[in-house]
N, C-alpha and C positions, 0 to 999 in steps of 0.2 A: 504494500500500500504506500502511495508517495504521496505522500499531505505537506504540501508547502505552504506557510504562515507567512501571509498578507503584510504590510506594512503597516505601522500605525498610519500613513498618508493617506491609502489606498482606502481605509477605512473612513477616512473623516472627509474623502472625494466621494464616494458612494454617499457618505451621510450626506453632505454637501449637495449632492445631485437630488436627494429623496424631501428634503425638505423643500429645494426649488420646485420640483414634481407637487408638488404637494400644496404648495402654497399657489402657485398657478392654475392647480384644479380648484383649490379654495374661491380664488376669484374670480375666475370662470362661472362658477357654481353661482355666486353672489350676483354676478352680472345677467346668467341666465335667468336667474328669478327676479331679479328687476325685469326684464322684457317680457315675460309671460303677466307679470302684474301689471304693466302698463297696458300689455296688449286686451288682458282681463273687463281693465276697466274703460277702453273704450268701445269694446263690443258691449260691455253692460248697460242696458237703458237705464237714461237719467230719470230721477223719480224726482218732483218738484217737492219743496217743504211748505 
């Protein structure tokens, strides 16, 4: 079995990558539902007060 141990580098670029991954879907996410609530509320008829 040949198991070769990664660098502490290597490890904090993966982390590094996983966090930007992550945070990019985060705001993806936040911007996709801002546009479905905009779009929500222009299709919904306006009711008078």
């Amino acid at each position: 079995m040949n198991h070769q141990s990664s660098s502490p580098l290597a490890h904090l670029a993966a982390f590094a990558m996983t966090f930007v991954a992550g945070m990019a879907a985060s705001a993806a996410l936040g911007a996709y539902t801002r546009y479905v609530r905009r779009q929500a509320a222009r299709a919904a008829p306006h009711r008078p007060d």
